[in-house]
BAMAR-366150 format. One record per residue (C-alpha): residue in three letters; x, y, z. Coordinates in steps of 0.25 Angstrom, whole numbers, plus 2048, in hexadecimal, padded with zeros to 3 digits. Example, Ala and Ser with C-alpha at 12.3 -4.5 7.8 and 13.67 -1.06 7.14 Angstrom:
BEGIN
ALA8317EE81FSER8377FC81D
END
This chain:
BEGIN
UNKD725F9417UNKD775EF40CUNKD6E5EC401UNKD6F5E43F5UNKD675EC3E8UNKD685ED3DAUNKD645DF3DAUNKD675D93CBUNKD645CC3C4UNKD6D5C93B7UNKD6F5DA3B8UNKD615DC3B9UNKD5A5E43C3UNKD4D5DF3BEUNKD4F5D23B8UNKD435CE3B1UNKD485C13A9UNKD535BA3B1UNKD595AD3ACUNKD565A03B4UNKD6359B3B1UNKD6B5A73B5UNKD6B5B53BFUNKD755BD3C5UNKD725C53D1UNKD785D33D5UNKD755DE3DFUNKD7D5E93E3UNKD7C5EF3F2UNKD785FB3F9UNKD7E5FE406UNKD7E60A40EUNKD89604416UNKD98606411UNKDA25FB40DUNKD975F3409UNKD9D5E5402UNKD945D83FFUNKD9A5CB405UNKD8F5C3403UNKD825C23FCUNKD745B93FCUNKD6A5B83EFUNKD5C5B33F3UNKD525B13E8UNKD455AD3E8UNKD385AA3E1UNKD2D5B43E5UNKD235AA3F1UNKD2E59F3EFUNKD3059B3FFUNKD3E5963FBUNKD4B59F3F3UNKD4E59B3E3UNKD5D59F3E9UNKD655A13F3UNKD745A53F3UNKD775A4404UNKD815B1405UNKD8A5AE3FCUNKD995B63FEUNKD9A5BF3F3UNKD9D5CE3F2UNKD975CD3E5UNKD8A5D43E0UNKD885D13D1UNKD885C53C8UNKD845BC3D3UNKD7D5AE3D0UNKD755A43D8UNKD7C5973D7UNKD7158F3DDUNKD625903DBUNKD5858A3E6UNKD4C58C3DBUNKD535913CDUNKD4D59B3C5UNKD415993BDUNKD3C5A03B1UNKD315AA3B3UNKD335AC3C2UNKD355B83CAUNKD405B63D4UNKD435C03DFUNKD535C03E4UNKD5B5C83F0UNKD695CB3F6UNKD6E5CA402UNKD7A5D1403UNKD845D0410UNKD915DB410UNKD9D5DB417UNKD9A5E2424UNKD8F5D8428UNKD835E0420UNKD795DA418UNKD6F5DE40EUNKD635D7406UNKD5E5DE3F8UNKD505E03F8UNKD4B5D23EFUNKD4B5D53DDUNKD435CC3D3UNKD465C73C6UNKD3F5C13BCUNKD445B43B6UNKD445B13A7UNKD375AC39FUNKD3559E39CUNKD2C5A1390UNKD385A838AUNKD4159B38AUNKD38596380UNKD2F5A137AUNKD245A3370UNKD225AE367UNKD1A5B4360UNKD1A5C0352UNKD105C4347UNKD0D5B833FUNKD125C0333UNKD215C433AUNKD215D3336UNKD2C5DA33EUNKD225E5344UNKD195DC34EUNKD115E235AUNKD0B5D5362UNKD035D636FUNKCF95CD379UNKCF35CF386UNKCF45CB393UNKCEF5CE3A1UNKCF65D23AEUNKCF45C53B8UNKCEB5C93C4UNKCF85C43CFUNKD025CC3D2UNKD0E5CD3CAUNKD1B5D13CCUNKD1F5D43C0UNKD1A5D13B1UNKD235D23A7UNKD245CF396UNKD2E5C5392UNKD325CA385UNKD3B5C7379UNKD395C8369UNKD415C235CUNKD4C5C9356UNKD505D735BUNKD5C5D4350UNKD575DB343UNKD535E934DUNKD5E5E6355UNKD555EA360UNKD4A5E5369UNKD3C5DD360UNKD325E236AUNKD2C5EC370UNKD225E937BUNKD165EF381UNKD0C5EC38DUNKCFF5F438CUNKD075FE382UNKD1160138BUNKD1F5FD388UNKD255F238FUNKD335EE38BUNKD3A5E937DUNKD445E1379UNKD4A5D5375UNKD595DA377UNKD625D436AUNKD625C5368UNKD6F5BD371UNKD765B236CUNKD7A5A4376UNKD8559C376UNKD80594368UNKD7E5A0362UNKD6C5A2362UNKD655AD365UNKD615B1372UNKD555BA373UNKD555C337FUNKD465C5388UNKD435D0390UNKD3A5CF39DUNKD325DC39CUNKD2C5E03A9UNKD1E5E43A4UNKD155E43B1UNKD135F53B2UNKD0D5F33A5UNKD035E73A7UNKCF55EB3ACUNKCEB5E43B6UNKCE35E23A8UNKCE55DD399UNKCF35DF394UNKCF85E2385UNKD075DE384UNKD0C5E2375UNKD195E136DUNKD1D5E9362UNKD295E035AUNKD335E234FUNKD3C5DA34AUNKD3E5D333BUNKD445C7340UNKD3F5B9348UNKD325C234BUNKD2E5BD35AUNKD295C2366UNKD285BB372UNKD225BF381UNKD1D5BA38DUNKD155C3399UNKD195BE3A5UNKD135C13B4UNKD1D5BE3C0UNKD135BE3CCUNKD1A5C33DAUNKD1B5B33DFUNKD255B13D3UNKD1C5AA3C9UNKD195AF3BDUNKD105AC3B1UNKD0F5AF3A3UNKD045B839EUNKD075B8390UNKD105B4384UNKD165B4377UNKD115A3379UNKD035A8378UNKD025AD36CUNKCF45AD369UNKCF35B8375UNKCFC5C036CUNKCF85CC360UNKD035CE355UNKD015D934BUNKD0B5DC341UNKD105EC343UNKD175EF336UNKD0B5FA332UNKD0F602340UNKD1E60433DUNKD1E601330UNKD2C5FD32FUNKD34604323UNKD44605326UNKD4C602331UNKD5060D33CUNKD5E60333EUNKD69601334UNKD6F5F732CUNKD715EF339UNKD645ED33EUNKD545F0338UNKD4B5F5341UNKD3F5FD33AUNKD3A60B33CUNKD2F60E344UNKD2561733AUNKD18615341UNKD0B61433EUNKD03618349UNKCF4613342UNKCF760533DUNKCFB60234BUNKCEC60234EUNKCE95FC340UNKCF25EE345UNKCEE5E1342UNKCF05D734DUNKCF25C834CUNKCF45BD353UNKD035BB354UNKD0A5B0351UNKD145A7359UNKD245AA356UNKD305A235CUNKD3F5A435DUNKD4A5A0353UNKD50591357UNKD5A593362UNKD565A0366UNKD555A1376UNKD4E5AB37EUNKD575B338BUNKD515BD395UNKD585CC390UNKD635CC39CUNKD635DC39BUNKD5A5E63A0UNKD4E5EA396UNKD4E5F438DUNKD415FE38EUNKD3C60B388UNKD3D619390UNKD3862538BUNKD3F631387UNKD3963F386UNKD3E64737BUNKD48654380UNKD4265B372UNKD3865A36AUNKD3366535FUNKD3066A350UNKD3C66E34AUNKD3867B344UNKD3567C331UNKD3466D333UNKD29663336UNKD3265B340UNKD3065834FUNKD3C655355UNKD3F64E363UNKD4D64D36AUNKD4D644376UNKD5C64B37AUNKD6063D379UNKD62632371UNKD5B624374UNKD5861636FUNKD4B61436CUNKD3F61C365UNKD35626368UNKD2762736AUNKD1C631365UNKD0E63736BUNKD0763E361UNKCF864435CUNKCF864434EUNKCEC64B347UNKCEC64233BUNKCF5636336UNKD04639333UNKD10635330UNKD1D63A336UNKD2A637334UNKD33634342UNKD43637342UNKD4D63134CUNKD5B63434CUNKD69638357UNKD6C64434FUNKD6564F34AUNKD6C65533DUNKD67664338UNKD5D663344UNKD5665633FUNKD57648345UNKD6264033DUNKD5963533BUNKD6062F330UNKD6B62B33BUNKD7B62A33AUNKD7A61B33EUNKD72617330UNKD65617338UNKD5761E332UNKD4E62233DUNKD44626337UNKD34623338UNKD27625332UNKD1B62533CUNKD0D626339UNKD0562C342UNKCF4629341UNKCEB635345UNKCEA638354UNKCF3633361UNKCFF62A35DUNKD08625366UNKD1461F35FUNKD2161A364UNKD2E61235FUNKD32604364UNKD3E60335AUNKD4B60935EUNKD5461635AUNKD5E61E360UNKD5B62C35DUNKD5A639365UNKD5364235DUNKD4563F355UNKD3D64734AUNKD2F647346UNKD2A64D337UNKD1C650334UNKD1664D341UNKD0565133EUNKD0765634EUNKD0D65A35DUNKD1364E362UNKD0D64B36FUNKD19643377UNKD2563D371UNKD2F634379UNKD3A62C376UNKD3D61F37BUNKD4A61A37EUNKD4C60A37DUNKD56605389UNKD58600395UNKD546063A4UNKD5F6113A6UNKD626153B4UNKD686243B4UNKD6C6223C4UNKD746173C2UNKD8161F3BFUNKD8462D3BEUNKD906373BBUNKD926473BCUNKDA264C3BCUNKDA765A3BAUNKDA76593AAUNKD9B65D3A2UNKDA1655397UNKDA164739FUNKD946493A5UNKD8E64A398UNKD9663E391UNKD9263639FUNKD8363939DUNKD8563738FUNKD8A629390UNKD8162539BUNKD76628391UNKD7C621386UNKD7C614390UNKD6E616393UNKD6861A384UNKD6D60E380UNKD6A603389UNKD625FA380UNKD615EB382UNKD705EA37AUNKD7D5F337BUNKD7C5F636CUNKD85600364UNKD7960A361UNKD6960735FUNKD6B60E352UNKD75608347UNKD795FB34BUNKD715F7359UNKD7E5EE35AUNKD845E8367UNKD925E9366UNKD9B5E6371UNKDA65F3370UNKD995FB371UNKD945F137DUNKDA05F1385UNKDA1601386UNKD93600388UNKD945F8394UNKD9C60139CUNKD9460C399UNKD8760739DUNKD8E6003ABUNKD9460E3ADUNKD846163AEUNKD7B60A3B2UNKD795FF3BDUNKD765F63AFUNKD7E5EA3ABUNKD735E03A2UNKD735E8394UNKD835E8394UNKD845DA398UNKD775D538DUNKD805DB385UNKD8C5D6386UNKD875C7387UNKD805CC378UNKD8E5CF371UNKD945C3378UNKD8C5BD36EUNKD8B5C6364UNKD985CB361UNKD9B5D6359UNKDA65D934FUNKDB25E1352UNKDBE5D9358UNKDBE5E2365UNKDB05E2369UNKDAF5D236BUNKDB85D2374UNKDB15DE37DUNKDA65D337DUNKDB35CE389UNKDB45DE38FUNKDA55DD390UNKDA35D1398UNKDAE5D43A0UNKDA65E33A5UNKD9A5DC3A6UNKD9F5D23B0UNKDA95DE3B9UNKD9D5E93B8UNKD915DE3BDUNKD985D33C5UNKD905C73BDUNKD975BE3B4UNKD8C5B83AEUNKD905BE3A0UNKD9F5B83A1UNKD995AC3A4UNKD8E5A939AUNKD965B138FUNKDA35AC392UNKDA65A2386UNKDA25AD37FUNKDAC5B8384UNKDB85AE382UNKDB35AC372UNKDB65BC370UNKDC35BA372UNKDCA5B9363UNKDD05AA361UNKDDF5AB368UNKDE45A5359UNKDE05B4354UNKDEA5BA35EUNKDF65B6356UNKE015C035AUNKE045C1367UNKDF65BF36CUNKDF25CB364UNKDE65CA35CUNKDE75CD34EUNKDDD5CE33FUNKDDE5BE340UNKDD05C1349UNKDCA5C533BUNKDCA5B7338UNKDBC5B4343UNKDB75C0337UNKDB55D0338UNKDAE5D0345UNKDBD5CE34BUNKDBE5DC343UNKDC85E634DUNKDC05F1350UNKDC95FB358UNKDC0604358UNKDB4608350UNKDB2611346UNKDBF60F33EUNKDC061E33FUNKDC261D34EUNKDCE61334EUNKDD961F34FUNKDE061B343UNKDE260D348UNKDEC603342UNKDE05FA33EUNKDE45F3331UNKDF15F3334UNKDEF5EC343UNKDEE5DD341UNKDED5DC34FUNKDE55E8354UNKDEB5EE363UNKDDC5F1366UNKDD65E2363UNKDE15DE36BUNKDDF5E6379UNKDD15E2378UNKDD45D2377UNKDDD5D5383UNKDD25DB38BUNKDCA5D1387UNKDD45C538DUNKDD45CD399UNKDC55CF39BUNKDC25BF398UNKDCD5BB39FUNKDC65C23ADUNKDB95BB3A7UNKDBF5AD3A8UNKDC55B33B5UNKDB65B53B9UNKDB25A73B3UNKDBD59F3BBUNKDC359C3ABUNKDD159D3B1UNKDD65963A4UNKDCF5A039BUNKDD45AB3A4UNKDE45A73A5UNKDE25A6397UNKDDC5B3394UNKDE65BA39DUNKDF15B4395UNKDED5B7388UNKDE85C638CUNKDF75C6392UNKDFD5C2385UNKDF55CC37DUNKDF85D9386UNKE075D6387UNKE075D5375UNKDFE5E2375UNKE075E937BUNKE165E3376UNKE105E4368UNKE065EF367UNKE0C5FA372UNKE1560436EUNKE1B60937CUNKE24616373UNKE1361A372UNKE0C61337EUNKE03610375UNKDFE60236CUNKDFF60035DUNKDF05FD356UNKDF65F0353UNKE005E734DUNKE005E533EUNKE005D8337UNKE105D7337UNKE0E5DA347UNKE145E8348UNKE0E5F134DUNKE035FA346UNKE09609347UNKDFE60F34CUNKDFA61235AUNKDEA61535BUNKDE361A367UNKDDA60E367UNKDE8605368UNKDEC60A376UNKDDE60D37BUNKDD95FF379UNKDE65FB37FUNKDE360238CUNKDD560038DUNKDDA5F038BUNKDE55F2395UNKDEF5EE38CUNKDFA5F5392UNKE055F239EUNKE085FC3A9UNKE0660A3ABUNKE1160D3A2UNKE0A60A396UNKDFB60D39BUNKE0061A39CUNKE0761938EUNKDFA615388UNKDF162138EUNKDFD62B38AUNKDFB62637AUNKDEC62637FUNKDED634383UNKDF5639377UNKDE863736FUNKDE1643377UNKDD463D372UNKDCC63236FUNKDCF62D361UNKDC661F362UNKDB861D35EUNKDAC61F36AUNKDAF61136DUNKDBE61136DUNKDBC61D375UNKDB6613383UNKDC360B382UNKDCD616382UNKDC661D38EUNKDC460F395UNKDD160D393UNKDD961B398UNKDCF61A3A3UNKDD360C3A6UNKDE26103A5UNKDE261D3AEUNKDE06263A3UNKDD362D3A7UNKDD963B3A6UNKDD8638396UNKDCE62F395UNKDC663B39CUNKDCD645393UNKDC863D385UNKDBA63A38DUNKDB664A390UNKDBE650383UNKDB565B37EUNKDB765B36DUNKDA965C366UNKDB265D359UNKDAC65534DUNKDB264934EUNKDB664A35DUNKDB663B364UNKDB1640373UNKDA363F379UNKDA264F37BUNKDA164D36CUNKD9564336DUNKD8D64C375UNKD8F65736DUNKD89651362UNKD7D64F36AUNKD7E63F36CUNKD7763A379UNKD7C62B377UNKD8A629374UNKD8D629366UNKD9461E35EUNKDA162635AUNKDA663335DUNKD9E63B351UNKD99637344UNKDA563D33EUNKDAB630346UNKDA0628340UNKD9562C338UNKD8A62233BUNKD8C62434AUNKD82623355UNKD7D62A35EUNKD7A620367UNKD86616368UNKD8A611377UNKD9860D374UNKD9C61C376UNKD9861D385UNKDA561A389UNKDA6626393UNKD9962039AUNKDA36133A0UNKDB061D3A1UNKDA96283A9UNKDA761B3B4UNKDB36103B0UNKDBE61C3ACUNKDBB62A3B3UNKDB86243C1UNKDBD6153BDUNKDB160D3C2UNKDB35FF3BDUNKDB25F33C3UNKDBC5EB3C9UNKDB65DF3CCUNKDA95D83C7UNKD9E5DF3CAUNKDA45EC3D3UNKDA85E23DCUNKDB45EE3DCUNKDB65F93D3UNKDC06033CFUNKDBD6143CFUNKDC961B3CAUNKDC562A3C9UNKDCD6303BBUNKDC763B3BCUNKDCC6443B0UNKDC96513AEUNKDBD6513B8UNKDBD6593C4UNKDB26513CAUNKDA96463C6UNKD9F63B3CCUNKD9A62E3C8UNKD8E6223CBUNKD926163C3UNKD896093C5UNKD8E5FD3C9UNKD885EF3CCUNKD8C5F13DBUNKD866003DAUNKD8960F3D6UNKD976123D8UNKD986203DAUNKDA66293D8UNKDA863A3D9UNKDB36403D9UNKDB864F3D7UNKDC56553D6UNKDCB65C3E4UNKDD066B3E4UNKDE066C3E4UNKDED6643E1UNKDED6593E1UNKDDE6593DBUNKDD964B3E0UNKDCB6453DFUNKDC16453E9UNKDB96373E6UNKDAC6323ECUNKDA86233E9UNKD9D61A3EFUNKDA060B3ECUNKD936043ECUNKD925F83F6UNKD985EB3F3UNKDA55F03EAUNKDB25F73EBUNKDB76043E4UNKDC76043E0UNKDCA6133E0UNKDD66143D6UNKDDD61F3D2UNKDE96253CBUNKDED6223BDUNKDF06143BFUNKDE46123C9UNKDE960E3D3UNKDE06083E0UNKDDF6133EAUNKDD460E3F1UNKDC86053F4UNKDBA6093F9UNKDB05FF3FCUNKD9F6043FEUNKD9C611402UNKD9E6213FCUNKDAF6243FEUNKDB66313FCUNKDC46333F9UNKDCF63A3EFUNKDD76353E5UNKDE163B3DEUNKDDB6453D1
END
């Protein structure tokens, strides 16, 4: 039987907040028949009791499955409607399928144009509630359409929102940027209907932020014949209670950093029954601000049960490990016999056996709560990164205490890895969680010192999160906020180019080179800097330090790179090559054959003067750059000849196997944690995974050793941001950009990668190393790929490989060195050897 499934709108599975004026369509297939390719496809959609369809393709002849747009609309889209939509599918032996029919939820009009409301006297603590009853008619969903001004000063959500005391969602996500250069505030849709009762309900929002001050909300019932009405708002406000909450957290200092203030939480349990409620008092949005739906999935709370907890012995301390670090806060049940006050500690590190609370990263988390006599039940809404927590002076026994970890819905089945080293399994795992831990509503470096997004961090981000999860939102959301947020190292506005380019081969929807495309041309330095040969030199400096030549980060890690003396810097230079190459395939996309050929050419022109002018064939390997006279800098870094590979600066095998012979000649890695992605993408890339595996699984727990067995030594759950703190001393222990082992256990060891957009094909080429035996699920937006090997007995030692193609793509089996095409397998489960 063929089936579509994994029905998706703009990468949704429940898309709850869809823009009328734009949706993209993708499904994959499930078949239990073998060679399984779609030939054509038919979307349907529909208005729930409509007698006629909103759409209706015809069968159109496509293979495609993703990124999939309706050019003509019987009945368009209208705001505040549920729609229901369905796939036929017809394959090339004559089958045919139909998905079962999905929902989703179009935007909210009243957030086209909202009205606010705050405390009438704008204090940064705010709780504000009303009440609203369950209609008697029989709803299909009910949801809160929710956004608050500014997560800016925080850098994190303003509001955290509850629906008869239970918790319901949070949010707004960072503010966006259009094309003139306003804000953009993001909306969620929360799906509230578990939570509304038959009778009165109490929906609350507990707020901070010290800037605009406004909170704005709409509950909304979508009946089962596609209506939908409003049963309360943020328009009303006279329905709405404000009370100022200043005297329950009692803000004193900042948990954040000299990049952002957010307060610390120290409780007072008894004045939050002593509040004093008010009427609340309109607010509004700045001029030229505009409202969006949040095109991501929403973030939530999850509760984490501690793996420790206990009194350490000669001191009045209760202390709680959860065995791994999160994002988020923690929550505390207790039966005090009188009024206290306790001090509450969170930190990544213990040091002499107490929580290192004043953190490596500048950060104090560090709190003072007051419990009142009798049951207290008190719980954070702000947000740490932390593994281990304290307690002095409790007056009693705690009776529960629980973490909550902020982040998306994480599904654990969605990929999977086991091989024959114990070391690999535990950096997979260890990667996989780093992925999950950090799944907020923006890739940022770390919750802890900056909360930045930065796109060197969101690009290695990127292909670690698409090597462990059938999610594709969050990565995008984020690369269309750096597209207009830009950060400042010369190399990392280019990856905003890279970035684009994955998210369009990985899901098959060009959507974000189309809207963004303007854009992704402007990060292109002015050709008028590229004034030797197409090289780039210093004269970038003029646009100011942003343009700043990164190489890698911190100075420490460069491997005693030619900086200074580099006017035009060999690493800033691959990295605009690759970045010709990829926009030249986004014009490609776009039918720009001008911008394209033009693209080509200069990408063309800039590899053949890298390599005449920076490559020294006598050491198959590039300088760090050409001096201000244009001689060569007498220096030959790692970073030099990595980046080149990783950039495909290089002609013929001759001189990629000059290249991975200096690379080799290193025997270790002597590049930051993030330098470290791009030299193992790179050897992978190249045919080098014997070393690449070699520097991935080497064993040195040596202070100051750069490998990831280190890492977990040292105890770190979550990637850290450099190797050690001998590396760095204001580290942390919760920094994505080193989950690079994540994207190369899928894309290096078993080269999964996508050839065309989408998985329409896809490459596996097996380097397996030093591993006698290992397996592998990798989501993809046409299903789980699948790939086992194991070393066969005897000379000459070949692999035994088992891989199921999912329906509707095509495996390339390379192997060898220079991956070579030994075969091609369409759907179905194939076994076959290739040579060791």
């Amino acid at each position: 039987m063929v089936k579509p499934e994994n029905l998706r709108v703009n990468l949704l599975a429940e898309p709850a907040a869809v823009p009328c004026c734009w949706q993209t369509f993708s499904w994959a297939i499930s078949s239990d028949q073998p060679l399984t390719e779609q030939k054509e496809y038919r979307l349907q959609v529909r208005k729930p009791m409509e007698p006629t369809l909103a759409a209706d393709t015809g069968f159109v002849q496509s293979g495609r499955s993703s990124g999939i747009e309706i050019a003509s609309w019987e009945h368009p889209p209208e705001p505040d409607s549920v729609y229901l939509w369905r796939v036929a599918v017809r394959g090339d032996q004559g089958e045919e399928g139909v998905s079962d029919e999905a929902a989703f939820l179009t935007e909210s009009a009243f957030m086209h144009a909202p009205a606010g409301i705050w405390h009438g006297e704008k204090p940064d603590l705010c709780i504000l509630r009303a009440s609203f009853r369950r209609p008697s008619r029989k709803v299909y969903k009910i949801l809160a359409n929710v956004t608050a001004c500014s997560p800016e000063p925080a850098r994190q959500y303003v509001y955290s929102l509850y629906v008869g005391g239970v918790f319901a969602g949070l949010g707004p996500p960072r503010y966006g940027k259009d094309a003139q250069g306003n804000s953009i505030v993001y909306y969620n849709g929360i799906d509230i209907t578990p939570l509304v009762c038959t009778e009165e309900n109490t929906v609350a929002a507990l707020n901070y932020t010290s800037a605009e001050k406004s909170f704005f909300c709409e509950i909304r019932a979508y009946y089962e014949d596609g209506s939908s009405e409003a049963l309360l708002s943020t328009a009303d406000a006279d329905r709405w209670e404000a009370a100022d909450a200043a005297a329950v957290f009692r803000p004193s200092g900042s948990i954040g950093t000299g990049y952002y203030f957010a307060p610390a939480e120290n409780f007072d349990a008894e004045a939050l029954e002593r509040l004093c409620w008010e009427p609340a008092e309109p607010a509004f949005l700045l001029p030229g601000t505009s409202v969006r739906p949040y095109p991501a999935e929403p973030v939530n709370r999850y509760e984490i049960s501690p793996r420790k907890t206990g009194s350490l012995r000669d001191v009045d301390v209760f202390f709680v490990d959860f065995g791994k670090e999160l994002v988020g806060g923690i929550g505390l049940e207790i039966d005090a016999p009188e009024a206290a006050e306790i001090i509450v500690r969170f930190g990544e590190e213990l040091e002499n056996g107490r929580v290192r609370y004043r953190m490596r990263t500048g950060n104090c988390y560090e709190e003072t709560w007051r419990l009142k006599s009798g049951r207290n039940r008190l719980e954070n809404t702000g947000m740490k990164t932390f593994r281990y927590v304290e307690f002095l002076n409790l007056p009693a026994s705690p009776a529960r205490i629980w973490g909550t970890a902020i982040r998306q819905e994480f599904d654990e089945t969605a990929s999977c890895f086991e091989s024959s080293s114990a070391l690999l399994n535990r950096i997979y795992d260890f990667t996989k969680y780093t992925v999950k831990a950090t799944n907020q509503d923006l890739y940022v470096d770390s919750q802890s010192r900056e909360r930045g997004a930065y796109e060197g961090d969101a690009l290695i981000n990127m292909l670690s999160a698409y090597a462990v999860e059938d999610r594709y939102a969050l990565a995008r959301f984020t690369a269309l906020y750096l597209n207009t947020h830009r950060t400042w190292p010369a190399e990392y506005v280019l990856i905003s180019i890279l970035m684009a380019w994955e998210d369009y081969l990985y899901t098959g929807d060009a959507s974000l080179l189309r809207s963004d495309y303007e854009l992704l041309q402007g990060k292109l330095f002015p050709e008028k800097y590229a004034d030797c040969r197409g090289l780039y030199g210093r004269g970038i400096l003029q646009k100011g330090n942003v343009n700043a030549v990164l190489v890698d980060w911190p100075a420490s890690e460069r491997d005693g790179y030619a900086w200074e003396e580099s006017e035009y810097n060999t690493v800033l230079n691959c990295m605009v090559y690759k970045a010709l190459r990829c926009l030249s395939q986004i014009a490609r996309v776009l039918n720009k054959t001008e911008d394209m050929q033009r693209m080509e050419r200069r990408a063309d022109e800039l590899k053949a003067s890298l390599i005449s002018l920076l490559y020294a064939p006598e050491q198959g390997a590039f300088y760090d750059g050409l001096c201000a006279d244009r001689t060569p800098a007498r220096h030959f870094s790692q970073h030099a000849s990595a980046f080149a590979l990783y950039c495909g600066v290089y002609e013929g095998d001759e001189m990629r196997r000059a290249l991975i012979s200096f690379l080799k000649k290193q025997g270790k890695i002597k590049m930051s944690v993030y330098g470290a992605f791009y030299l193992l993408e790179g050897l992978y890339a190249a045919g080098a995974g014997d070393y690449a595996a070699e520097l991935l699984l080497q064993e040195d727990t040596a202070d100051g050793a750069r490998t990831w067995a280190y890492m977990l030594e040292k105890g770190a759950t979550i990637t850290t941001e450099a190797w050690n703190p001998t590396n760095k001393p204001n580290m942390t222990f919760s920094h994505p950009w080193g989950s690079a082992p994540a994207s190369q256990i899928v894309r290096g060891i078993f080269g999964i990668r996508p050839l065309e957009p989408g998985f329409g094909r896809f490459q596996v080429w097996i380097q397996a190393g030093p591993l006698r035996k290992a397996s592998v699920t990798a989501p993809t937006v046409k299903g789980p790929v699948c790939v086992s090997f194991e070393k066969s007995e005897g000379a000459p030692e070949k692999l035994e490989v088992v891989l199921t193609v999912p329906p509707n793509t095509e495996a390339e089996v390379r192997s060898g060195a220079d991956g070579s095409v030994v075969c091609r397998f369409s759907c179905g489960t194939h076994r076959f050897l290739l040579p060791a």
